[in-house]
C-alpha positions, -999 to 999 in steps of 0.1 A, spaced: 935 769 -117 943 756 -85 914 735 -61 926 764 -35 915 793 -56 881 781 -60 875 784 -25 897 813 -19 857 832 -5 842 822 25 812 818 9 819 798 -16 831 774 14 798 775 33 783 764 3 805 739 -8 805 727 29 764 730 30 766 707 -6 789 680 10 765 687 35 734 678 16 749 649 -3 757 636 30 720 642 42 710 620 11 737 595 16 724 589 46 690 594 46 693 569 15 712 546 33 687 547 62 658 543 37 677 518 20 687 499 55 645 507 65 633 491 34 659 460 37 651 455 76 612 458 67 617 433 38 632 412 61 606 418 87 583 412 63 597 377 53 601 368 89 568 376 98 558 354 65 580 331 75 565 334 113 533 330 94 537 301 79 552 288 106 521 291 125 501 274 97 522 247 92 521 244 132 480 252 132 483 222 104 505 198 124 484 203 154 453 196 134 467 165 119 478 156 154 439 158 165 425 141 131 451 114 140 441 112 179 408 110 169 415 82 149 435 64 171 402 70 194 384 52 172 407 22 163 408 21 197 370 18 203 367 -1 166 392 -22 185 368 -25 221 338 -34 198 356 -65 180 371 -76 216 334 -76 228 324 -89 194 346 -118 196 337 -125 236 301 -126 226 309 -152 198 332 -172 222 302 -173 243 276 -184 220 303 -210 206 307 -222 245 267 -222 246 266 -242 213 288 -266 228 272 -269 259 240 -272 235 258 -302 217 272 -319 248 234 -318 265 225 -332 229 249 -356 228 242 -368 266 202 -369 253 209 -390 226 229 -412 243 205 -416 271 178 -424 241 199 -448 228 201 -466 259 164 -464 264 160 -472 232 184 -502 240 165 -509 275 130 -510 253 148 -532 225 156 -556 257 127 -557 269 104 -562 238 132 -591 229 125 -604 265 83 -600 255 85 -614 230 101 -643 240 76 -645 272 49 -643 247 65 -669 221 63 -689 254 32 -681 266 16 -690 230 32 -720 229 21 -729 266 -19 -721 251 -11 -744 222 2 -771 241 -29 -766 270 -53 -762 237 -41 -794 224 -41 -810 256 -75 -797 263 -87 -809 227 -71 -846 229 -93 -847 267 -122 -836 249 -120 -858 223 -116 -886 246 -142 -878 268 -172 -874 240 -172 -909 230 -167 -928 256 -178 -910 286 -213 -903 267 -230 -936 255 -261 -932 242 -261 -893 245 -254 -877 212 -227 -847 223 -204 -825 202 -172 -805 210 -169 -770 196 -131 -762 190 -137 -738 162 -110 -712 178 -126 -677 155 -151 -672 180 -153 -661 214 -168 -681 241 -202 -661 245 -211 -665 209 -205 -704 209 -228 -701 241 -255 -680 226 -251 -701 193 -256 -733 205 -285 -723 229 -305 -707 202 -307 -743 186 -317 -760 216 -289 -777 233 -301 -788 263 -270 -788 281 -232 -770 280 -201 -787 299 -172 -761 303 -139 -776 301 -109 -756 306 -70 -758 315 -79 -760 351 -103 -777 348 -86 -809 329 -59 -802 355 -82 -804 385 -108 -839 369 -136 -813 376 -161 -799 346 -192 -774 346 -221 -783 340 -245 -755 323 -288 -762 322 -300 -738 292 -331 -735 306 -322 -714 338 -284 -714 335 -276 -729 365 -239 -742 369 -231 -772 390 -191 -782 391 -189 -820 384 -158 -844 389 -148 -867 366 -161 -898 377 -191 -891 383 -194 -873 348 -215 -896 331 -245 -900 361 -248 -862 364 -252 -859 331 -278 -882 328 -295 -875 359 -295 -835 348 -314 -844 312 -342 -868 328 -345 -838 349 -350 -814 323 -371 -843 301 -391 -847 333 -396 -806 335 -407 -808 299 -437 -836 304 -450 -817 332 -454 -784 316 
């Protein structure tokens, strides 16, 4: 049989032509699903892809702020240590302005200390001088006194007091408590000048002698006081 002969009545045509008709229908509605569901897959995956995009920008920009913010703070980390080390540059330049002022201090001690050294050296010398000055006056003094006792006092029993651990006003009160009718005072200027003092017990009355006329005044002063003693 012969293709021809099967579609020899009309109406087997229609509906062989409605068939092709049909399967062309589902061809391409199939097609167009199948081209639908492959576009929305790939929509799909763009929009994932769009997705993830935006996440990995969202994380890049929030990486970009983490890292700002610590570039901020390495950046005021890094303020604080510049003011940090100012402040220590100033307390060292204080310290050494402390030191120097020290130094200059001391140094001025030391010469004061230099200046007094000087100066006690120079004391001490005066007073090495001065003492030996007293010894040679006390010696001078003694070698008068010693010479004037014996022979400028006949007949008068006299005694010098050169005992050098006490003071003046105890040999005075000393010897007057045992009845010493009479005290000369004989000093430095005294032996330099040829003049003595002359001291009465009794009322302590002092009359400046010279020295030759030593021995009369003292004689005259004791029958004055031996005369004063009768007539009480």
């Amino acid at each position: 049989m012969s293709r021809s002969s099967l579609f020899n009545h009309p109406i087997d045509i229609e509906i062989w032509a409605h068939k092709r008709l049909l399967w062309a229908h589902k061809r391409l509605t199939f097609a167009r699903n199948l081209r639908l569901t492959c576009a929305r897959k790939c929509l799909i995956c763009e929009h994932k892809r769009l997705t993830c995009a935006l996440k990995r920008l969202t994380c890049a920009r929030k990486r970009l702020t983490c890292a700002r913010k610590r570039l901020t703070c390495a950046r005021k980390r890094l303020t604080c240590a510049r003011k940090r080390l100012t402040c220590a540059r100033k307390r060292l330049t204080c310290a050494r302005k402390r030191l120097t002022c020290a130094r200059k201090r001391l140094t001025c001690a030391r010469k004061r200390l230099t200046c007094a050294r000087k100066r006690l050296t120079c004391a001490r010398k005066r007073l090495t001088c001065a003492r030996k000055r007293l010894t040679c006056a006390r010696k001078r003094l003694t070698c008068a006194l010693k010479r004037l006792i014996p022979y400028y006092c006949p007949g008068i029993r006299a005694k010098g007091d050169f005992n050098e651990h006490h003071s003046p006003g105890w040999k005075f009160n000393h010897w007057e408590l045992k009845g010493v009718p009479i005290r000369i005072e004989v000093g430095p200027r005294d032996v330099k000048n040829n003049k003595f003092v002359l001291v009465r017990r009794h009322d302590r009355s002092k009359h400046t002698i010279q020295h030759e006329g030593f021995v009369g005044s003292i004689q005259e002063t004791l029958e004055v006081i031996q005369n004063e003693m009768f007539e009480t």
